[in-house]
C-alpha positions, 0 to 999 in steps of 0.5 A: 080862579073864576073869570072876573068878566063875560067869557067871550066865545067864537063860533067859527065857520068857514063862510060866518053865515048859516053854521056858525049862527046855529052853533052860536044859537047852541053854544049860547044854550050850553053855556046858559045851562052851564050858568056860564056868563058869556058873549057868543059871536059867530064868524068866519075863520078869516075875520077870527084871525083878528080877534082874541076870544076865550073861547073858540068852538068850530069844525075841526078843519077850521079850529086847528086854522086859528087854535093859537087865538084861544086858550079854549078850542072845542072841536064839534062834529055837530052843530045842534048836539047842545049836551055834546058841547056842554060836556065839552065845555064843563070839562075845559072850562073847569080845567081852566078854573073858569068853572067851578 
């Protein structure tokens, strides 16, 4: 069951400024080496709560704040480890059928 659509993806920080434009900039890397069609935007845990993303990915103390927005949320330690993310987003993204 591939998506049929860009898969819109969330990188949150507490802030929405420095960190989560790197972790964009790394989630983008990860999903294109993944050959993964999708919309990364980064923001804050606040304007997140608005939002109904596929995917979110952030720190874990700010992930376990909006998990129920997501139906895919990956918890990070580092925000420049792009192998450490595609690994974690090939095996949910494939859990979910959106990977083949």
């Amino acid at each position: 069951m591939a998506l049929d659509r860009q898969l819109e993806v969330l990188a949150v920080c507490g802030l929405g400024m420095g960190t989560s434009l790197i972790l964009r900039m790394t989630a983008e890397d990860a999903l294109r080496a993944l050959g993964v069609e999708a919309r990364v935007e980064n923001t804050d845990v606040s304007a997140a709560r608005g939002m109904s993303p596929d995917v979110i990915i952030g720190q874990g103390m700010h992930t376990s704040e909006i998990a129920e927005l997501a139906p895919v949320v990956i918890t990070i330690s580092d925000f420049l480890d792009k192998e450490g993310l595609e690994a974690q987003l090939r095996e949910r993204l494939t859990e979910k059928g959106w990977l083949a």
